[in-house]
C-alpha positions, 0 to 999 in steps of 0.5 A: 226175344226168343225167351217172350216167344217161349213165354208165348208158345207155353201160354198156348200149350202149357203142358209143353216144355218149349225149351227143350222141344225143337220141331213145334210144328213137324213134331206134332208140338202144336197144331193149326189151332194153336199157330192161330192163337201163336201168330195172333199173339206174336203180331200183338207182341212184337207189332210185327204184320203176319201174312198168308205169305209168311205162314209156311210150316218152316217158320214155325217148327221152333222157337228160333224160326219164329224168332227168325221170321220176327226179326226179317218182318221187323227189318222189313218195316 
Protein backbone atom coordinates (compact mmCIF):
# COMPACT_ATOMS: atom_id res chain seq x y z
CA UNK A 1 0.00 0.00 0.00
CA UNK A 2 2.51 2.57 0.92
CA UNK A 3 4.46 2.07 -2.45
CA UNK A 4 0.75 3.26 -4.50
CA UNK A 5 0.64 6.08 -2.07
CA UNK A 6 4.15 7.08 -3.19
CA UNK A 7 3.21 6.67 -6.74
CA UNK A 8 0.27 9.05 -5.64
CA UNK A 9 2.17 11.82 -4.14
CA UNK A 10 5.13 11.52 -7.07
CA UNK A 11 2.00 11.89 -9.52
CA UNK A 12 1.02 15.25 -7.50
CA UNK A 13 4.64 16.46 -7.28
CA UNK A 14 7.19 14.72 -9.41
CA UNK A 15 9.83 16.92 -8.69
CA UNK A 16 9.97 15.28 -5.01
CA UNK A 17 11.57 12.26 -3.84
CA UNK A 18 8.59 10.81 -1.56
CA UNK A 19 10.97 8.03 -0.56
CA UNK A 20 13.32 9.89 1.29
CA UNK A 21 11.23 12.83 2.14
CA UNK A 22 9.40 12.21 6.03
CA UNK A 23 7.36 15.34 6.91
CA UNK A 24 5.12 16.23 3.35
CA UNK A 25 3.18 18.40 5.19
CA UNK A 26 5.31 20.08 8.00
CA UNK A 27 8.22 20.16 5.70
CA UNK A 28 6.48 22.45 3.30
CA UNK A 29 6.69 18.89 0.67
CA UNK A 30 3.19 19.94 -0.40
CA UNK A 31 0.86 22.15 -0.05
CA UNK A 32 -3.18 22.48 0.57
CA UNK A 33 -3.38 22.38 -3.16
CA UNK A 34 -1.53 19.29 -3.67
CA UNK A 35 -3.54 17.65 -0.20
CA UNK A 36 -6.97 18.33 -2.56
CA UNK A 37 -5.71 16.53 -5.62
CA UNK A 38 -3.82 13.70 -2.61
CA UNK A 39 -7.07 13.28 -0.75
CA UNK A 40 -9.04 13.39 -4.25
CA UNK A 41 -6.85 10.76 -5.57
CA UNK A 42 -6.66 8.47 -2.44
CA UNK A 43 -10.46 7.84 -2.12
CA UNK A 44 -10.43 7.24 -5.73
CA UNK A 45 -7.39 4.69 -5.17
CA UNK A 46 -8.17 2.85 -2.46
CA UNK A 47 -12.40 3.43 -1.89
CA UNK A 48 -11.65 4.80 1.32
CA UNK A 49 -14.58 8.05 2.37
CA UNK A 50 -12.21 11.16 3.27
CA UNK A 51 -14.05 13.66 5.64
CA UNK A 52 -13.54 17.24 7.01
CA UNK A 53 -12.90 15.18 10.28
CA UNK A 54 -9.86 13.02 8.91
CA UNK A 55 -8.01 16.13 7.13
CA UNK A 56 -5.71 16.91 10.18
CA UNK A 57 -2.09 17.91 8.97
CA UNK A 58 -0.80 14.75 11.03
CA UNK A 59 -2.50 12.44 8.80
CA UNK A 60 -0.73 13.61 6.05
CA UNK A 61 2.84 14.87 6.91
CA UNK A 62 4.23 11.18 5.35
CA UNK A 63 3.52 8.65 3.47
CA UNK A 64 3.17 6.20 6.68
CA UNK A 65 0.66 8.45 8.13
CA UNK A 66 -1.39 8.61 4.90
CA UNK A 67 -0.98 4.64 4.80
CA UNK A 68 -2.21 4.84 8.49
CA UNK A 69 -5.26 6.59 8.05
CA UNK A 70 -6.04 4.39 5.09
CA UNK A 71 -5.91 1.77 6.67
CA UNK A 72 -8.30 2.85 10.03
CA UNK A 73 -10.89 4.08 7.30
CA UNK A 74 -10.74 1.00 5.66
CA UNK A 75 -11.45 -1.15 9.32
CA UNK A 76 -13.94 1.17 9.55
CA UNK A 77 -15.95 0.19 6.81
Amino acid sequence: MKEKVIEILKGIRSDIDFETEDQLIDGNIIDSFDVVSLIGDLTDEFDVDITVNDMIPENFNSADAIVALIQRLEDEI
